[in-house]
C-alpha positions as CSV (number, residue, x, y, z in Angstrom):
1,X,0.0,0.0,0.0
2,X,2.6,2.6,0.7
3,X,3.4,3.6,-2.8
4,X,-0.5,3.8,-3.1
5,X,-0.3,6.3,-0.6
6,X,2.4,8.0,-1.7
7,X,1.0,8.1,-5.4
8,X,-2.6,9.5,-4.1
9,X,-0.3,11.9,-2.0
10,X,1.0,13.2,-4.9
11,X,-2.2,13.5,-6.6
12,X,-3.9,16.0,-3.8
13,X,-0.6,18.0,-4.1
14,X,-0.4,18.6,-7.4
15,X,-4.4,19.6,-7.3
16,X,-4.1,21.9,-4.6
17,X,-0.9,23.2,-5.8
18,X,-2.8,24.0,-8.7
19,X,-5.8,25.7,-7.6
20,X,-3.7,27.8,-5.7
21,X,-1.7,28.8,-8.4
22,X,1.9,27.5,-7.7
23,X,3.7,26.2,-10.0
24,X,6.4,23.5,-9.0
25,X,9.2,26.0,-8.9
26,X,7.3,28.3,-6.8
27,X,6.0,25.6,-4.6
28,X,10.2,24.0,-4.6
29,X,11.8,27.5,-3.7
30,X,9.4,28.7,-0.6
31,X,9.7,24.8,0.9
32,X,13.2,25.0,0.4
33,X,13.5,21.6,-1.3
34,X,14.7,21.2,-5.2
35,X,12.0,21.4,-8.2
36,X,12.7,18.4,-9.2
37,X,12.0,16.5,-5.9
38,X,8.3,18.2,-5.7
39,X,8.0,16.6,-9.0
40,X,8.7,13.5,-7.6
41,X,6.6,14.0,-4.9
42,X,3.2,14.6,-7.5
43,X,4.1,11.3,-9.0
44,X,4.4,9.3,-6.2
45,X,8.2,8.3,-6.1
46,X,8.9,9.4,-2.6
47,X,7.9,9.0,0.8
48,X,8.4,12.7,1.9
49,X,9.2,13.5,5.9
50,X,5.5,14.6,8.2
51,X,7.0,17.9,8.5
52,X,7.6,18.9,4.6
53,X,3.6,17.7,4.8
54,X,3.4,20.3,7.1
55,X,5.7,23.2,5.9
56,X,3.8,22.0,2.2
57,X,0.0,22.7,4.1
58,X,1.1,25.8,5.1
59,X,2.1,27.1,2.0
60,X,-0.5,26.2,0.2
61,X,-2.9,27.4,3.2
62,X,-5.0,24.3,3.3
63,X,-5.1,21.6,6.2
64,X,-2.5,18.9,6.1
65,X,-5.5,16.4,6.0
66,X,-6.4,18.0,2.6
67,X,-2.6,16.1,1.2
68,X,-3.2,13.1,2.9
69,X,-5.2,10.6,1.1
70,X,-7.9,8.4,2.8
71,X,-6.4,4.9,2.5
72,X,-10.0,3.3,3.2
73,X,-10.5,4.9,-0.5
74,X,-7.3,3.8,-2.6
């Protein structure tokens, strides 16, 4: 199940990331991690830290519930 997880983790951040209007560089640069790692992120290739879910929620200004996927759904 975790790359499940990690895959529909990915999916909520790119969507939010989205409607919020970030793009990946944005998004890399105030979270102080590399673009290219957010990208991996979105598609599900890592298994990123509870606090980047954090410091991630807060700059998108959504709950860090909103990232985490419900694994009773996947």
């Amino acid at each position: 199940m975790g790359s499940l997880v990690c895959e529909a983790f990915g999916r909520n951040l790119r969507a939010i990331r989205k409607s919020k209007g970030f793009s990946q560089e944005r998004l890399a640069h105030d979270a102080g991690i590399d673009r290219s790692y957010v990208g991996k992120i979105e598609r599900g290739e890592v298994n990123i830290t509870l606090e980047k879910i954090y410091v991630l929620a807060g700059l998108l200004e959504c709950s860090p519930k909103d990232l985490i996927p419900d694994v009773n759904k996947l």
